[in-house]
C-alpha positions in Angstrom: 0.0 0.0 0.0 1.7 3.6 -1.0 0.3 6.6 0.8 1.2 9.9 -0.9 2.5 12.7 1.0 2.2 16.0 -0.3 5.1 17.5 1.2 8.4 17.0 -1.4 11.3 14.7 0.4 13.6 17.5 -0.4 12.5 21.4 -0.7 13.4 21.7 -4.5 13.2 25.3 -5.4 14.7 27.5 -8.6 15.5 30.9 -8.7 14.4 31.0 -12.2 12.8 29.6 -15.1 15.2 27.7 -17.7 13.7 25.5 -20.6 17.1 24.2 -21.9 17.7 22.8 -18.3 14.4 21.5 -17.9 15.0 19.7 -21.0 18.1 17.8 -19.6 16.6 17.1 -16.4 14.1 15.2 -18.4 17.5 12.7 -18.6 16.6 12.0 -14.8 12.7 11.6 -15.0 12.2 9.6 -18.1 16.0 8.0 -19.4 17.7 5.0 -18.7 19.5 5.8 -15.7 16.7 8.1 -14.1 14.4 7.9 -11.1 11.5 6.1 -12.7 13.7 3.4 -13.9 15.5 2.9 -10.1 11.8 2.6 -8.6 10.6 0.2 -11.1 13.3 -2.0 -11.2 13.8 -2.4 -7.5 9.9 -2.4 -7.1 10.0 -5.0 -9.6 12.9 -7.2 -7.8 11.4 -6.9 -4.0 8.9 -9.3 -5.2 11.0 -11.9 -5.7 12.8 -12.0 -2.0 8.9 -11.3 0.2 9.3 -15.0 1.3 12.8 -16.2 1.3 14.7 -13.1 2.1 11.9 -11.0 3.8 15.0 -8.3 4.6 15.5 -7.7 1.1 12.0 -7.3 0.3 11.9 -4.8 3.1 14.9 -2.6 1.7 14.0 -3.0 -1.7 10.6 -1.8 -1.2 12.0 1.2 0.9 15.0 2.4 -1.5 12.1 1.8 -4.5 9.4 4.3 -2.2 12.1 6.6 -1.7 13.4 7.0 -5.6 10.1 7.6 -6.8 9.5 10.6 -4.4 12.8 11.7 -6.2 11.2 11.3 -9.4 8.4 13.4 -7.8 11.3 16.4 -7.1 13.0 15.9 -10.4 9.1 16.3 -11.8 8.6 19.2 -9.9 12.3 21.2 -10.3 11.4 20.7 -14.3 7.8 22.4 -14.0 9.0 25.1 -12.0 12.1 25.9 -14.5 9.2 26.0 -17.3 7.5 28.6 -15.0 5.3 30.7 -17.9 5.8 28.0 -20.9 2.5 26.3 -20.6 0.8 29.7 -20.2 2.0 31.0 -23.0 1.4 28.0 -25.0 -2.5 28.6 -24.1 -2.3 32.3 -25.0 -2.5 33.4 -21.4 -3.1 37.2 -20.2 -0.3 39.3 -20.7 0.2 39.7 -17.3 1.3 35.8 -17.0 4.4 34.4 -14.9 6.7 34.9 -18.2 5.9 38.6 -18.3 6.5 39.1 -15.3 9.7 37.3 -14.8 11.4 38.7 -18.6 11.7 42.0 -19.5 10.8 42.6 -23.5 9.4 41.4 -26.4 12.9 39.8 -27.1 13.3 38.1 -24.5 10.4 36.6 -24.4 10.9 35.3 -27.6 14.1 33.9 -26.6 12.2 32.3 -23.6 9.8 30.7 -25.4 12.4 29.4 -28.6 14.2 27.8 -25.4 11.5 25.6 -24.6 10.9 24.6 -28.0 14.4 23.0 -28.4 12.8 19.9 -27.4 9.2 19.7 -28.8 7.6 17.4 -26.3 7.4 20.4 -24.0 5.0 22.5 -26.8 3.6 19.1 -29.0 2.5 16.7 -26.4 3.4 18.0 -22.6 1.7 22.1 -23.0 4.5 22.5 -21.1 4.6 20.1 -18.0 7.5 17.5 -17.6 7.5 14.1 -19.9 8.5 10.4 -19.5 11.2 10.5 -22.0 14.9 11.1 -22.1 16.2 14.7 -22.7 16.1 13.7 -26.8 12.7 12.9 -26.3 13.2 8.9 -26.4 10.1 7.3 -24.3 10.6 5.8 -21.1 10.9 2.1 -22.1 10.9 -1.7 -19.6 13.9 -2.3 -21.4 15.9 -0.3 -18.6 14.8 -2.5 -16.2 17.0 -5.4 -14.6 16.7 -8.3 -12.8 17.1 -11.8 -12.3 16.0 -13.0 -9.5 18.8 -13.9 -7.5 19.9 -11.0 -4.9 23.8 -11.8 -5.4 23.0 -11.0 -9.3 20.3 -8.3 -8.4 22.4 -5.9 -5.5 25.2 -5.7 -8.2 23.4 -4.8 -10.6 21.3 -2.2 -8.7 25.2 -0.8 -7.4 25.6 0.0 -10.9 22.5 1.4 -11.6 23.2 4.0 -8.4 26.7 4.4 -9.9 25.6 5.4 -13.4 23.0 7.4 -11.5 25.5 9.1 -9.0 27.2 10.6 -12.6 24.3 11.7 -14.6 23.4 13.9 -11.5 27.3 15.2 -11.2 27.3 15.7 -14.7 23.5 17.8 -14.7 25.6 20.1 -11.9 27.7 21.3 -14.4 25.5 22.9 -17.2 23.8 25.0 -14.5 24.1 28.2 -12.1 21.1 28.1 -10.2 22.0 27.5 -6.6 18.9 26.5 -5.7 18.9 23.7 -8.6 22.6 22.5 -7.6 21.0 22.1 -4.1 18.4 19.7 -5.4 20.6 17.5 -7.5 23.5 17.5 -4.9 20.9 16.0 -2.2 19.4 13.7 -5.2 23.4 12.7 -6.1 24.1 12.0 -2.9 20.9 9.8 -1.8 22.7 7.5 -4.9 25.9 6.9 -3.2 23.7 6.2 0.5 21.5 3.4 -2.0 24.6 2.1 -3.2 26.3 1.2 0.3 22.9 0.1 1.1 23.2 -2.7 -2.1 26.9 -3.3 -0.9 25.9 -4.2 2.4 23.0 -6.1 1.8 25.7 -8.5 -1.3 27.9 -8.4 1.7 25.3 -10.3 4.0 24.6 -13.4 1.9 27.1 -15.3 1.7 28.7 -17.4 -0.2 27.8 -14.3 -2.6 30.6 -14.8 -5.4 30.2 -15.9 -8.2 26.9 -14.2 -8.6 23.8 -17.4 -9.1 24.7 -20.1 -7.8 27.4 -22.5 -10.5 30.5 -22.4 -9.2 33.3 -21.3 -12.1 35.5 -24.0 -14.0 39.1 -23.7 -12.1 40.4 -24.3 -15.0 39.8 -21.1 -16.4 38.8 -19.2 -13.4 42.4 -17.2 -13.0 43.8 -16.9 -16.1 44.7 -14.0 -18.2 45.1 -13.5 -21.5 47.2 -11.1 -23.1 45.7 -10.4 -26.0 47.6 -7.3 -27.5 51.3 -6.4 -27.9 53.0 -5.2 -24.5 51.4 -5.2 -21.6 50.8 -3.6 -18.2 50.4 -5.7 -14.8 47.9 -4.6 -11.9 46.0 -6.9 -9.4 43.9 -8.0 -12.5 46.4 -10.2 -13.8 49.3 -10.8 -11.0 49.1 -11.8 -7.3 45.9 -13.8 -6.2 42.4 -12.9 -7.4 40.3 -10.5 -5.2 37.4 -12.5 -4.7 38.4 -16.2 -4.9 42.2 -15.8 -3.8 43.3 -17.8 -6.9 47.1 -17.0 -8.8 46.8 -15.4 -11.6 48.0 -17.0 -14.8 49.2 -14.8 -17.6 49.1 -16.7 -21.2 51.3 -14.8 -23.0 51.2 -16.2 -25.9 47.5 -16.7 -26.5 47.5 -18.0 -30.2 50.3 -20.5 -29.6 48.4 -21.5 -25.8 45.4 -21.9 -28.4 47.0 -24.3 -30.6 49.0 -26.3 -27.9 45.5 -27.0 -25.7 43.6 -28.0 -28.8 41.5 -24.8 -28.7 41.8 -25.1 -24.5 40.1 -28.9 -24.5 43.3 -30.1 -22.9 43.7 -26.6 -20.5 45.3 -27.7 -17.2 43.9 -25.7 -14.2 46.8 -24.1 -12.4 47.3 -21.7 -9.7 44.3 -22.5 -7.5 43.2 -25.6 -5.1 39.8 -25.8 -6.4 39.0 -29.3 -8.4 36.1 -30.4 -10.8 35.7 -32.6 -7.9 35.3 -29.7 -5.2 33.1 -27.5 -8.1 29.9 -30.3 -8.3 30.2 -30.9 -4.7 29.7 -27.0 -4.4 27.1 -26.8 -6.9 25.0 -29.2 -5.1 25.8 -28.0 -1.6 24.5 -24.3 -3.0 22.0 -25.6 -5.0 20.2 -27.7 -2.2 20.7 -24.8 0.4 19.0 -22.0 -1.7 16.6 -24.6 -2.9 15.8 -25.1 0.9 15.6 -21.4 1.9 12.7 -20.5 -0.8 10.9 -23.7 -0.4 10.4 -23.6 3.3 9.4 -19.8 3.1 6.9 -20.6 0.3 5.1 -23.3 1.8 1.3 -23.0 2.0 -0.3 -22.4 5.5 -3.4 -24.0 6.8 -3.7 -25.0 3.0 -3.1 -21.9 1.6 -0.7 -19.3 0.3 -0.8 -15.6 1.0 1.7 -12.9 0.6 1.9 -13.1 4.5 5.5 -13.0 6.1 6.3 -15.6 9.2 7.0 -13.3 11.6 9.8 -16.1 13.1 10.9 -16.5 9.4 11.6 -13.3 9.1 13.2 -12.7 12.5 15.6 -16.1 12.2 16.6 -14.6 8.3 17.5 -11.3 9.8 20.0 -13.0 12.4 21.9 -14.8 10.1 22.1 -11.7 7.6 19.5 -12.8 5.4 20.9 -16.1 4.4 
């Protein structure tokens, strides 16, 4: 149940009216790394974790509540820097907001050719913001991911908060309005809070790497491939791997490696303890344990199934960090 609260999270405010702004704003309300996308797609994902991880579902459902009250400030900033647009396109009074706020015929021409940089504003809108990018591209499902697995889900909502995090820090730098920089400072840094929040939540289920469940081939797991001339070394191809603590190997010679593995059917693993062996023994392991965790929490009660959490469920799943 969503319960709307007229107040704004944030006082957005402008100290003018700007059409070209408004127009890349609209990157935030309708585009592929704005607000609307962030609260769909973790809407969208809590649904998956209300049973077996009952925590998630919880913090998905909260981060997803609070981005779209940011799409409701981002909404808001862009009608206020249109302040007079949709009057004029309706032929207002003379005496309308634009008037008053611009000083001359010339101007207010000026004003007006602004806002028509991108047509949606004067076409389709009458001046009020749109679900598109700041090209005018619709708002489209395609931005939204998720698979259903919260080690594959949290990493891909830290990137979305990431990519986020920019396009705000970018939007800073193509306006003066103090007021404006206010409001996408506080919207830039509620990203980096979500992302922690998706770090830490990874962080508590564990094992969490690799992402799903199938553990990697060892054979192939560490090695590196250097696969143009000269090369530089970093912790991406020398010491042990960050997440797995494996050696890398460097293949220096990839086209001769190639040839001498029989296209890499005869590749030795190297560099790590893991075994096939210790691989389907950990696939099964995983596979049983997740299996477990959703079917116990999906199970009907008193011959039925509701969308009901067990209140011990829940409180046993947030003691072991939501494994």
């Amino acid at each position: 149940m969503f319960h709307h609260v007229k107040e704004l999270q944030f006082k957005a405010r402008v100290s003018k009216p700007d059409p070209r702004f408004a127009r890349l704003l609209l990157e935030q309300f309708g585009g592929p790394n704005g607000e609307l996308k962030a609260a769909m797609q973790y809407f969208v994902q809590a649904f998956g974790c209300r049973k077996p991880y009952p925590d998630k579902y919880d913090m998905l459902m909260d981060i997803a509540t609070e981005e779209f009250s940011h799409l409701e400030i981002v909404g808001a900033t862009i009608q206020m820097l249109l302040t007079g647009v949709n009057g004029e396109l309706k032929n207002a009074a003379d005496e309308s907001d634009l008037n008053k706020l611009l000083d001359g015929t010339a101007a207010k021409e000026t004003y007006i050719h602004d806002a028509l940089v991108d047509p949606h504003f004067f076409l389709v809108s009458g001046g009020t913001p749109t679900l598109t990018d700041s090209n005018g591209n619709p708002w489209s499902a395609t931005y939204i991911m998720g698979m259903g697995d919260p080690t594959v889900d949290m990493r891909v909502n830290i990137a979305a908060e990431a990519t986020a995090k920019l396009v705000y820090e970018n939007l800073m730098k193509f306006t003066d309005d103090v007021y404006v920089k206010e409001t996408l400072r506080f919207l830039m840094t509620r990203e980096v809070a979500h992302l922690q929040m998706f770090q830490a939540a990874l962080e508590s289920i564990q094992p969490n790497f690799p992402p799903g469940i199938l553990q990697s081939d060892p054979k192939f797991s560490n090695k590196y491939f250097n696969m143009s001339e000269g090369s530089f070394s970093g912790p991406w191809n020398e010491g042990k791997s960050p997440e797995m603590g494996e050696e890398w190997q460097v293949v220096e010679e990839p086209v001769q490696h190639i040839r001498d593995t029989e296209s890499l059917l005869n590749e030795k693993a190297s560099g790590t303890n893991r075994t096939e062996k210790s691989v389907q023994e950990t696939n099964k392991a995983l596979s049983a344990e997740r299996k477990a965790e959703v079917d116990l929490a999906t199970l009907p009660k008193n011959g039925e199934y509701n969308w009901d959490i067990d209140p011990d469920k829940a409180s046993k799943k947030k003691k072991s960090g939501g494994k």
